[in-house]
N, C-alpha and C positions, 0 to 999 in steps of 0.2 A: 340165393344168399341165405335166404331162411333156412334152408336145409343142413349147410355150412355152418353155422350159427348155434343152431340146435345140436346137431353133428358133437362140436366142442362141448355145447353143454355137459350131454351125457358122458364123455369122457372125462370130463373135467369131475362133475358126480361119483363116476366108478373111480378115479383114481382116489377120491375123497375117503370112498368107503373101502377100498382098500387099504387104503393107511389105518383106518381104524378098527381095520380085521386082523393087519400084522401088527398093531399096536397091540391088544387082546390077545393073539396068540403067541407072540413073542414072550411079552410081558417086558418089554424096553429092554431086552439083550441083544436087539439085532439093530442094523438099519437100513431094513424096509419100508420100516413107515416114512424113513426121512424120506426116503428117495421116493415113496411114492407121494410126497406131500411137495417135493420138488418137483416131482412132474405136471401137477395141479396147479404151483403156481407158473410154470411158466408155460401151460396150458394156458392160463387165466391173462394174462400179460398178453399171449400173440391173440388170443380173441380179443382183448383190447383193441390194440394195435391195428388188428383188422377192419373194426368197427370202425375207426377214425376215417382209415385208409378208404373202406366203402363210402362213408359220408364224403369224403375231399372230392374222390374219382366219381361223384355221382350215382353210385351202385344202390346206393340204400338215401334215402330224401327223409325228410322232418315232415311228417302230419299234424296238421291242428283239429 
């Protein structure tokens, strides 16, 4: 799970910095950046989602 987890991170990062390379390079004449800002956030949304789903199904547990 850790691996998965981490996985989206880095993805979720690169597509980060991608928006802000086509924002920079464009100079807001295109929409690359949107769409790479849309893939970020619903990058960011299914690791949500996944996280809950881990915690519900048992996959990942609460430490004290």
């Amino acid at each position: 799970m850790r691996f998965i987890v981490l996985t989206f991170i880095a993805f979720i990062v690169f597509s980060l910095f991608s928006a802000l390379f086509f924002l920079l390079k464009d100079k807001g004449n295109s929409t690359r950046a949107v769409k790479a800002l849309t893939v970020r956030v619903v990058l960011s949304i299914t690791l949500f989602v996944l996280l809950l789903l881990s915690f519900h199904f048992g996959l990942i547990t609460q430490r004290f």
